[in-house]
C-alpha positions as CSV (number, residue, x, y, z in Angstrom):
1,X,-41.0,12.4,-14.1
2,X,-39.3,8.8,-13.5
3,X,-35.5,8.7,-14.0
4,X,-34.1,5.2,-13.9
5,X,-31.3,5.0,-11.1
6,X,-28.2,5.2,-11.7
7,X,-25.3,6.7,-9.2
8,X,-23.4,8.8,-11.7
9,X,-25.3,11.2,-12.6
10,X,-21.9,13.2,-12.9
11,X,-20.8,11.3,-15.8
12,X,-24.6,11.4,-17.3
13,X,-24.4,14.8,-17.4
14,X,-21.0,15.4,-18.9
15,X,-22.2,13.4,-21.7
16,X,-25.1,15.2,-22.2
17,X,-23.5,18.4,-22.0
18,X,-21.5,17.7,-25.0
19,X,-24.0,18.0,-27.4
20,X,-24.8,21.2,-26.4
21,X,-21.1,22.3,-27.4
22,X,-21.7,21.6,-30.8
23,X,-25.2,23.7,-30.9
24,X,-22.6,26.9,-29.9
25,X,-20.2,25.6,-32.3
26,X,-23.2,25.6,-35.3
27,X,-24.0,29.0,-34.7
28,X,-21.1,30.0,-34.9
29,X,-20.8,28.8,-38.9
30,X,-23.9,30.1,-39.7
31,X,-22.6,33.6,-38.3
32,X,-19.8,32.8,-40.8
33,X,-21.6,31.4,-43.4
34,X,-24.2,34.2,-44.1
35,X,-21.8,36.8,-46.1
36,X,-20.7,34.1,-48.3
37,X,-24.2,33.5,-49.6
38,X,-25.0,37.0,-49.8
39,X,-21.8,37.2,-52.3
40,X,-22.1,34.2,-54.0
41,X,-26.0,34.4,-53.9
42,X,-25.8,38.1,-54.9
43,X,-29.2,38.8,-52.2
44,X,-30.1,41.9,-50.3
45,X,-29.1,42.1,-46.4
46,X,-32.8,41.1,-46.1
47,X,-32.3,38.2,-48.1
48,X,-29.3,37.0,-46.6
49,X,-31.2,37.4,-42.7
50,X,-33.7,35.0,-44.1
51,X,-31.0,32.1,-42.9
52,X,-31.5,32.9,-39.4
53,X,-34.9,33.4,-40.0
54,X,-35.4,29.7,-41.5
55,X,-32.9,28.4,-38.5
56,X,-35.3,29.8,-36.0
57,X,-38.6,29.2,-37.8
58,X,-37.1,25.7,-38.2
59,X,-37.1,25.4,-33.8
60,X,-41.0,26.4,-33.8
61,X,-42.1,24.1,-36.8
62,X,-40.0,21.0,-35.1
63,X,-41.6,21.9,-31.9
64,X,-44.9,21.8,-33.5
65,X,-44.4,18.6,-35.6
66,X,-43.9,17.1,-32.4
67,X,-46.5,18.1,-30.7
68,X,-49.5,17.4,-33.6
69,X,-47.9,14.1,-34.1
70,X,-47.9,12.9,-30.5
71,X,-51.7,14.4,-30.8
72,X,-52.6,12.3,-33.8
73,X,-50.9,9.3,-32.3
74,X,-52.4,9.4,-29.0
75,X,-48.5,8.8,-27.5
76,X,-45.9,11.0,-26.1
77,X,-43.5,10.6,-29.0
78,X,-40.6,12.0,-26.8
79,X,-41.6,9.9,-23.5
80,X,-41.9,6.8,-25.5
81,X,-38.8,7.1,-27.4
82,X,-36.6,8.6,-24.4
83,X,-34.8,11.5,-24.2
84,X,-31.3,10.0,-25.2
85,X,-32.9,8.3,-28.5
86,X,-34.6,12.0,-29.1
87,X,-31.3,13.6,-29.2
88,X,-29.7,11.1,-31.6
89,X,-32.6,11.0,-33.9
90,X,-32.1,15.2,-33.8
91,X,-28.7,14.6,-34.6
92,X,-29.2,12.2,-37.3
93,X,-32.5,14.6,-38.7
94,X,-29.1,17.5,-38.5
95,X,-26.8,15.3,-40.4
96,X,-29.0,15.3,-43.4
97,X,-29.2,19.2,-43.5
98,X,-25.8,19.6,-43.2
99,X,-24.8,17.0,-46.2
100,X,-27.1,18.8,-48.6
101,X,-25.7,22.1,-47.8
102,X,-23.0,20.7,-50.4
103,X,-25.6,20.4,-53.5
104,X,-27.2,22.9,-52.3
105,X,-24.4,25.5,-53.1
106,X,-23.4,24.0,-55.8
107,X,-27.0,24.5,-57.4
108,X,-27.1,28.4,-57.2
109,X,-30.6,27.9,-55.5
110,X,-31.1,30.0,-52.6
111,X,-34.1,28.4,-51.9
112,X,-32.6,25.3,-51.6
113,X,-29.5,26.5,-49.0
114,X,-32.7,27.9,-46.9
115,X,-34.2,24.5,-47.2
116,X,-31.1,22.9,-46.1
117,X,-30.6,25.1,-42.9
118,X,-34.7,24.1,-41.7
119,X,-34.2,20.6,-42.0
120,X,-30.9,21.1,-39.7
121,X,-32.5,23.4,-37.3
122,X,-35.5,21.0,-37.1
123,X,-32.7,18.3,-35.9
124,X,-31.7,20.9,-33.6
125,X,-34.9,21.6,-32.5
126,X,-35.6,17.8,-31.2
127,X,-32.1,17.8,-29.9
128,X,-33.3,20.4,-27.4
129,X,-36.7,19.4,-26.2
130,X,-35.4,16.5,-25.5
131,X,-32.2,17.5,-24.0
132,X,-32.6,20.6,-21.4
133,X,-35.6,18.7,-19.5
134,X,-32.9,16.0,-19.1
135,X,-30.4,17.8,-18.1
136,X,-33.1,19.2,-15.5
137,X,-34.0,15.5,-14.7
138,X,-30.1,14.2,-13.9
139,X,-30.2,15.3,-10.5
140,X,-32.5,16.9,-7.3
141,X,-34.4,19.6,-9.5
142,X,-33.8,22.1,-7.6
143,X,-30.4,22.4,-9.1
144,X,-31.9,21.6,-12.4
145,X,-30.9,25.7,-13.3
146,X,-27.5,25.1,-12.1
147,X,-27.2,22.3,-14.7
148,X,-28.1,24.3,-17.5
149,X,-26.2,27.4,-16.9
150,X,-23.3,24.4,-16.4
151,X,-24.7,23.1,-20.4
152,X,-25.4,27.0,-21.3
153,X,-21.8,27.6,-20.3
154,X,-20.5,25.1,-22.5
155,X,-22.5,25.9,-25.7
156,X,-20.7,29.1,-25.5
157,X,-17.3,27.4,-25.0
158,X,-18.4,26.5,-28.8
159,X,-19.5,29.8,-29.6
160,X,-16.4,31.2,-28.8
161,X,-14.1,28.4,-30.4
162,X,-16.5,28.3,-33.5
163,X,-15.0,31.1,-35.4
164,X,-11.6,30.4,-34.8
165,X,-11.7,27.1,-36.1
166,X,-14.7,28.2,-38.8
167,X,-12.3,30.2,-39.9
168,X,-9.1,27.9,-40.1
169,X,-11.3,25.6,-42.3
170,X,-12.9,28.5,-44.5
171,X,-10.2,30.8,-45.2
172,X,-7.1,29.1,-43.6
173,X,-6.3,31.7,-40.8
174,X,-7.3,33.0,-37.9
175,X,-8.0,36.6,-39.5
176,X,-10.6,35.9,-42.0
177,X,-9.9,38.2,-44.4
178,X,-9.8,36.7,-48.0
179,X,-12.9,35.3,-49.6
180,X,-14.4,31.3,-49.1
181,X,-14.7,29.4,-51.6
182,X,-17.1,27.1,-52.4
183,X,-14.6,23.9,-51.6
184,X,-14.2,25.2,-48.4
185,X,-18.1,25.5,-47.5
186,X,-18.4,21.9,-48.7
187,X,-15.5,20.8,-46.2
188,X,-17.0,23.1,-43.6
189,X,-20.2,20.9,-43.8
190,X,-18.6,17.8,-44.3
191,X,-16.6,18.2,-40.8
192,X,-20.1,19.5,-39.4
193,X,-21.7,16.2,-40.4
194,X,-19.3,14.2,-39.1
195,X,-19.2,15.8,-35.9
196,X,-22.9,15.2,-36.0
197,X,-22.5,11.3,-36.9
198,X,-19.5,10.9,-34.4
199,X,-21.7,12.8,-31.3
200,X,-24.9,10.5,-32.3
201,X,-22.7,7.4,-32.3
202,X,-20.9,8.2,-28.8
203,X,-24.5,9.0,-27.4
204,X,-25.4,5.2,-28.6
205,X,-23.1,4.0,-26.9
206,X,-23.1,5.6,-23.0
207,X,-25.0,4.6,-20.5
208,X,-27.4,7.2,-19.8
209,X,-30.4,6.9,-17.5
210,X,-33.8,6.8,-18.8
211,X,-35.8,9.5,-18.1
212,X,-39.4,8.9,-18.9
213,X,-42.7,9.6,-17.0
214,X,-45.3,6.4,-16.4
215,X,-48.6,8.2,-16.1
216,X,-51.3,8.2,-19.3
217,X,-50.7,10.4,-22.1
218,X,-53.9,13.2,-22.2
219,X,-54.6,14.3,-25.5
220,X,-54.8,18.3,-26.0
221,X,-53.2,21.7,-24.3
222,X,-53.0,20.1,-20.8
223,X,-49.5,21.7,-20.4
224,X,-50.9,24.9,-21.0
225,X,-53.2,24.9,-17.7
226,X,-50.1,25.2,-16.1
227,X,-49.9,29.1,-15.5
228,X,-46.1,29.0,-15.2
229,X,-45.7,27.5,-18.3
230,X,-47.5,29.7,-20.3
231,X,-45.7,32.6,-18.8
232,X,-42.7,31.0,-19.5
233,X,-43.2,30.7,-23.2
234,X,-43.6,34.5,-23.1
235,X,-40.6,34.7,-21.4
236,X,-38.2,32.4,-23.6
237,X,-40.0,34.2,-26.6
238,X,-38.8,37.7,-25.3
239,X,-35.2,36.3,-24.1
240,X,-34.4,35.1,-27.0
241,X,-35.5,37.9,-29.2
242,X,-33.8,40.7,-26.9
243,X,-31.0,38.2,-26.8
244,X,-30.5,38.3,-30.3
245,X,-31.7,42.0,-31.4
246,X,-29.3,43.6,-29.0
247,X,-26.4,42.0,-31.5
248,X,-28.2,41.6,-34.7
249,X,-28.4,45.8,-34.3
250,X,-25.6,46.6,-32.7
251,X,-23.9,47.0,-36.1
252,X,-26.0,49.7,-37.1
253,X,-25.4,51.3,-34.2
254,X,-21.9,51.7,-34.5
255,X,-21.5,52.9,-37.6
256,X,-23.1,56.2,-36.1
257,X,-20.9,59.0,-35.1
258,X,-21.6,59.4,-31.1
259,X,-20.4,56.0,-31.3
260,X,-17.9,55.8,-33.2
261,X,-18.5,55.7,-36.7
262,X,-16.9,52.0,-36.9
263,X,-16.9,50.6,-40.2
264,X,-17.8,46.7,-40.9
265,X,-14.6,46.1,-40.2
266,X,-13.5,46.8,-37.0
267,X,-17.0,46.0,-35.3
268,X,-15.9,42.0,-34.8
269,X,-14.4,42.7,-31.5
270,X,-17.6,44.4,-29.9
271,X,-19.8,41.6,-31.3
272,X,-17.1,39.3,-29.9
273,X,-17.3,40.7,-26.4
274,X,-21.2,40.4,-26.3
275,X,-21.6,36.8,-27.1
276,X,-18.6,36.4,-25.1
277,X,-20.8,38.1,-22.0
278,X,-23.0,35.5,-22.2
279,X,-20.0,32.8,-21.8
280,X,-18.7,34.7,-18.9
281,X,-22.4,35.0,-17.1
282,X,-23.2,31.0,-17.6
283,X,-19.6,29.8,-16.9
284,X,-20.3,32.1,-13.4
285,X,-23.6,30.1,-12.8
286,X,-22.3,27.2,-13.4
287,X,-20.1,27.1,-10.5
288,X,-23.2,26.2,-7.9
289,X,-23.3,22.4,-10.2
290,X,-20.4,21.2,-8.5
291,X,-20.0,20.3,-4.7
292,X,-18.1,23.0,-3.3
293,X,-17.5,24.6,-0.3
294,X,-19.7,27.8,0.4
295,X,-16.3,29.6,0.4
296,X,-14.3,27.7,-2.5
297,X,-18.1,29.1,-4.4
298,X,-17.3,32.6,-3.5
299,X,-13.9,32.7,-4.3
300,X,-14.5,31.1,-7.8
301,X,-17.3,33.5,-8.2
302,X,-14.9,36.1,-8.2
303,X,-12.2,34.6,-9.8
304,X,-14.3,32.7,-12.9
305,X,-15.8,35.3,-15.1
306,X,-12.5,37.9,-14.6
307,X,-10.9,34.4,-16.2
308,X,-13.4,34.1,-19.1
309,X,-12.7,37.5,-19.7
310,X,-9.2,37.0,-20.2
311,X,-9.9,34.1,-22.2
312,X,-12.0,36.7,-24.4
313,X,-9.5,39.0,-25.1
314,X,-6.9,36.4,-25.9
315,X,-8.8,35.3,-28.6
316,X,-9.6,38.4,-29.9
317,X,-5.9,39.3,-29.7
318,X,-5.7,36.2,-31.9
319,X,-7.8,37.2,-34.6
320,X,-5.9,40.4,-34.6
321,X,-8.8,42.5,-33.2
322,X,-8.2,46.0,-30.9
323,X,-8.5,44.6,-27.2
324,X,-7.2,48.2,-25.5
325,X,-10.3,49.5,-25.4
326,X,-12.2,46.7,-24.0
327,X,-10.5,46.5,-20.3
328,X,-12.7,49.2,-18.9
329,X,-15.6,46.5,-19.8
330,X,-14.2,44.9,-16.0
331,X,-16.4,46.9,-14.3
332,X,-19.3,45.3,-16.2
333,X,-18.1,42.2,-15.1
334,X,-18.1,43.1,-11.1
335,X,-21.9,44.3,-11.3
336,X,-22.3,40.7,-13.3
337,X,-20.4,39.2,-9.8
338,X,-22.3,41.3,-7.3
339,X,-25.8,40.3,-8.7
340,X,-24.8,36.2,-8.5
341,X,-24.1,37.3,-5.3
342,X,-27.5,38.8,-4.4
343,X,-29.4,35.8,-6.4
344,X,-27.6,33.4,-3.5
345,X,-28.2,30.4,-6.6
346,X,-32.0,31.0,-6.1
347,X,-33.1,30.6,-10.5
348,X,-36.6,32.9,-9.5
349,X,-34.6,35.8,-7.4
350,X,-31.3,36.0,-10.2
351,X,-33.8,36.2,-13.0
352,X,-35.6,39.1,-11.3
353,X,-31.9,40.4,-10.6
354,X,-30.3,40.1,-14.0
355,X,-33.8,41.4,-15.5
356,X,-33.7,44.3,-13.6
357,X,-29.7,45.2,-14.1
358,X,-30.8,44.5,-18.1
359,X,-33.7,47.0,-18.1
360,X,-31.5,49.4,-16.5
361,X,-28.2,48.9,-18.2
362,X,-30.3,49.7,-21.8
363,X,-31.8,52.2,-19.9
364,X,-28.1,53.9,-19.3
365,X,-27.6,53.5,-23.3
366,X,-30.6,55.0,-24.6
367,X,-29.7,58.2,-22.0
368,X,-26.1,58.2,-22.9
369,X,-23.5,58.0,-26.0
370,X,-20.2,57.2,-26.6
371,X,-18.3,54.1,-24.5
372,X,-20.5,54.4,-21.5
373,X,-23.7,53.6,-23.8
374,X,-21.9,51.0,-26.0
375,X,-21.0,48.6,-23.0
376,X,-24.0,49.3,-21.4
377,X,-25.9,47.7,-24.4
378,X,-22.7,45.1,-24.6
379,X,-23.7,44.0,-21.4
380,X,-26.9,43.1,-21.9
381,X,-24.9,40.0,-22.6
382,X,-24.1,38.8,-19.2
383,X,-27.9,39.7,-18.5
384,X,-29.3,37.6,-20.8
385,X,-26.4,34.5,-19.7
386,X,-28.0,32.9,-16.7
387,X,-31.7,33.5,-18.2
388,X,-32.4,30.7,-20.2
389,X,-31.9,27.9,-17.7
390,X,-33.8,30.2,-14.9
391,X,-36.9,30.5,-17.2
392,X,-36.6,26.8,-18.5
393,X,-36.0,25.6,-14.9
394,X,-38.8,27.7,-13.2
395,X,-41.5,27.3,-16.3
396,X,-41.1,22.8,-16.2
397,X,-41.6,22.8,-12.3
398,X,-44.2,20.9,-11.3
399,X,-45.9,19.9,-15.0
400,X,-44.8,16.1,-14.3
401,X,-46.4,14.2,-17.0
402,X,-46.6,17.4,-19.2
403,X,-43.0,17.8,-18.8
404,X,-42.5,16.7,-22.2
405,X,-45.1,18.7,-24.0
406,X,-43.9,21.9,-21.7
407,X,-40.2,21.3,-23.1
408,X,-41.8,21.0,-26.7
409,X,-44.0,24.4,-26.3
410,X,-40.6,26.2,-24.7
411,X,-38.6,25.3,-27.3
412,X,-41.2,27.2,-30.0
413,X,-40.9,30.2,-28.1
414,X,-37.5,30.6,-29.8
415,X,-39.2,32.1,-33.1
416,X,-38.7,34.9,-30.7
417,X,-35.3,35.4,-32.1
418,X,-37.1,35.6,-35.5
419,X,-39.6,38.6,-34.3
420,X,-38.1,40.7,-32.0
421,X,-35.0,41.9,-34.2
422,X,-37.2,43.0,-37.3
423,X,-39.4,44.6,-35.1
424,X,-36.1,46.5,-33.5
425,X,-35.3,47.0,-37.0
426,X,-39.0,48.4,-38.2
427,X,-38.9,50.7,-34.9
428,X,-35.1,52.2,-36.1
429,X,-36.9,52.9,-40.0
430,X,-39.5,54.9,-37.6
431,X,-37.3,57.0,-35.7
432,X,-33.4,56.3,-35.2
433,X,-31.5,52.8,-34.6
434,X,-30.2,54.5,-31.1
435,X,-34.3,54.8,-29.7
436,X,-34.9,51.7,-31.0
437,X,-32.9,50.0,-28.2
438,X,-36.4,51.0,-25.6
439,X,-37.5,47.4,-27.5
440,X,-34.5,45.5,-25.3
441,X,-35.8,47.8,-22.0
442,X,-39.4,46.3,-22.4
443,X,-38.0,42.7,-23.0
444,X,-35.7,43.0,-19.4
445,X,-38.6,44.4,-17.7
446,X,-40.9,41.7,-18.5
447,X,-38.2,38.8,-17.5
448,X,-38.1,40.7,-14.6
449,X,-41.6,40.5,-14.3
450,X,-41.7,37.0,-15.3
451,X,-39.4,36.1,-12.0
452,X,-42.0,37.9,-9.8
453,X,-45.0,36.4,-11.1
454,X,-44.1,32.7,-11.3
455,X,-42.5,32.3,-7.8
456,X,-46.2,33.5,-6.6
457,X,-47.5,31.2,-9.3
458,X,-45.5,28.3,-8.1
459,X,-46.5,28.9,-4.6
460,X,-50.0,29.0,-5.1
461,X,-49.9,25.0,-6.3
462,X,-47.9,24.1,-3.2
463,X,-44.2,24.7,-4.4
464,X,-42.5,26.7,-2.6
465,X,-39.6,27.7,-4.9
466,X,-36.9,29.2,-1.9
467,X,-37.3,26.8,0.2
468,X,-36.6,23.7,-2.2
469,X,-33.6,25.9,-3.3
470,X,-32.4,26.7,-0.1
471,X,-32.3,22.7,0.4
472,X,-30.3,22.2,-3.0
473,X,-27.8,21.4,-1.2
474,X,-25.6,24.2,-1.6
């Protein structure tokens, strides 16, 4: 990997990161968007699921246009084109699929909304292979983790604004309560393509190094020889599919008695509180991207993620949700500070950490009921936080001129957010949505696995993974 010098990588980065703002801020529509078109579209809850479905197929299918096309052409697309040109084609490809969301409702077709979402999610999908190896590449790469729990943290800034302002636009308030109509969707997308435009157009325009690699393109797998990397594909497949099926069931879950017997409408704030886990775990890690003291680190270790959790609450007090029975979720939060503590910023050694405290936390809610089981699934939340840039990190080191290809297979592996929740959800039909939660114990265990198996992996080809992060500089 070749980056073209330039001394402000800071400011590289920060304009990187922005785009990853907007992913959080997305996903946050869609989350909105869904029970609209299962009303106005009169479907099934299967039917309706098939929108995340598409968005996450969409990922694998642009991952694997990429790859057959830079196979028939001989040329790696992405190296050729640079990773800054990559993201604003994926932004442009995004723009499309968010203008013809309008026709798209206004048609009735189903089938054409679902069509509408893939060609944004294959925008997405180029957006990220090109963009988290950058990210990795602005800087000595042994930080390259820190930098995208400092991107990750940011994506669910958006997240977290998303359905506030989703839901100024949609429905005019905060609370959410009154019906969209189909004027709204259409401005919803409008502002989302325009966002899209706007980012492109101030990516255009900064200076942003050029990342590239100068050795000869090898047709075929030649990533795949790599043994981290194909480990790591497991691992973003499983990450992303526990990461998702812990939520996408969690609804079920508390409609049963033992915990609770919430109704749909006064679930919001638990959902809330578990995507809101995964802001608190990756604004934590992303304290070790800036140059700070060793004790000015510890201290905001401490002090960041009780912050985001105030941050949390507010803006569930906003929406009107019950926050009163959320505090006792603070001792969540100081296991979540203890383990940084024990990673000491090493990606391989927090994974294994965070996998562990996962495996066991679900553990805890399969055994128990009641509040002590419902935040112990919560917080599988701030496991999952820190373990995308970890695996993405850990799985790209040492590929060089693969790096591109390896970026474009990792970024597949999200169809795991496709497979794992219906196979949660098959598992519940079987026996009970409460057992089913042993699929999000296998899923932690393997990550932890995963951490074990590619720092010996890693030092069989000369890399010795501590030591290079021990000299990060930190």
């Amino acid at each position: 990997m070749q980056t073209e010098t330039n001394k402000n990588y800071g400011t590289a980065l920060y304009t990187l990161i922005t785009v990853f703002f907007f992913w959080g801020f997305v996903a946050a529509s869609n989350g909105i968007f869904i029970p609209f078109c299962k009303t106005h579209f009169n479907l099934s809850q299967f039917e309706s699921q098939l929108i995340d479905f598409t968005f996450y197929g969409g990922y694998f299918i642009g991952s694997l246009i990429l790859y057959f096309a830079s196979q028939a052409t001989r040329v790696d697309i992405l190296n050729k084109i640079g990773y800054k040109k990559g993201i604003i084609y994926g932004l442009l490809i995004s723009v499309v699929g968010a203008l013809s969301i309008i026709p798209a409702v206004q048609s009735g077709s189903f089938a054409f909304i679902l069509t509408s979402f893939f060609v944004i999610a294959l925008g997405f999908s180029l957006q990220q292979t090109a963009a988290q190896p950058f990210v990795v590449a602005l800087g000595d790469p042994a930080g390259g983790a820190h930098r995208l729990n400092l991107a990750g943290g940011v994506n669910s800034f958006g997240t977290l604004l998303g359905p506030l302002i989703v839901s100024v636009v949609l429905f005019g308030s905060l609370s959410g309560q009154q019906e969209a109509s189909i004027e709204s969707i259409n401005n919803l997308y409008l502002i989302l393509a325009g966002i899209f435009i706007a980012v492109a157009i101030f990516f255009a325009i900064s200076k942003l190094p050029k990342v590239t690699s100068d050795e000869a393109f090898e047709p075929g797998l030649g990533a795949l020889k790599f043994p981290q990397l194909t480990w790591g594909m497991l691992a973003i497949f499983v990450y992303v599919g526990v990461e998702v099926t812990i939520q996408s069931n969690m609804g079920a879950l508390l409609q049963l008695p033992e915990f609770g017997a919430y109704d749909e409408a006064h679930i919001s704030q638990f959902i809330s509180l578990y995507w809101g886990s995964l802001m608190i775990g990756r604004w934590t890690g992303a304290i070790s991207a800036f140059k700070l003291s060793k004790s000015a680190k510890n201290v905001m270790t401490v002090l960041v993620p009780f912050i985001a959790f105030a941050l949390i609450m507010l803006v569930n007090y906003w929406r009107g949700n019950e926050v009163n029975n959320l505090y006792v979720y603070a001792v969540c939060i100081a296991i979540l500070v203890m383990g940084f503590f024990f990673g000491q910023e090493k990606p391989a050694k927090t994974l294994m950490v965070f996998g562990i405290l996962g495996a066991l936390a679900m553990l805890i809610g399969l055994l128990t009921t009641g509040q002590v089981a419902l935040f112990a699934f919560i917080s599988g939340g701030l496991c999952c936080s820190i373990m995308w840039p970890c695996i993405f990190a850990l799985s790209i080191t040492g590929l060089g001129k693969y790096t591109g290809q390896g970026s474009a297979f990792l970024i597949m592996m999200i169809l795991g957010g496709a497979i794992i929740p219906p196979l949660q959800g098959l598992l519940a039909d079987a026996t009970n949505i409460h057992f089913s939660y042993i699929i999000a114990v296998i899923c932690f265990a393997y990550l932890a696995f995963f951490a074990w198996k590619v720092k010996g992996e890693l030092k069989q080809q000369g890399i010795d993974v501590e030591q290079a992060e021990l000299n990060a500089g930190h």
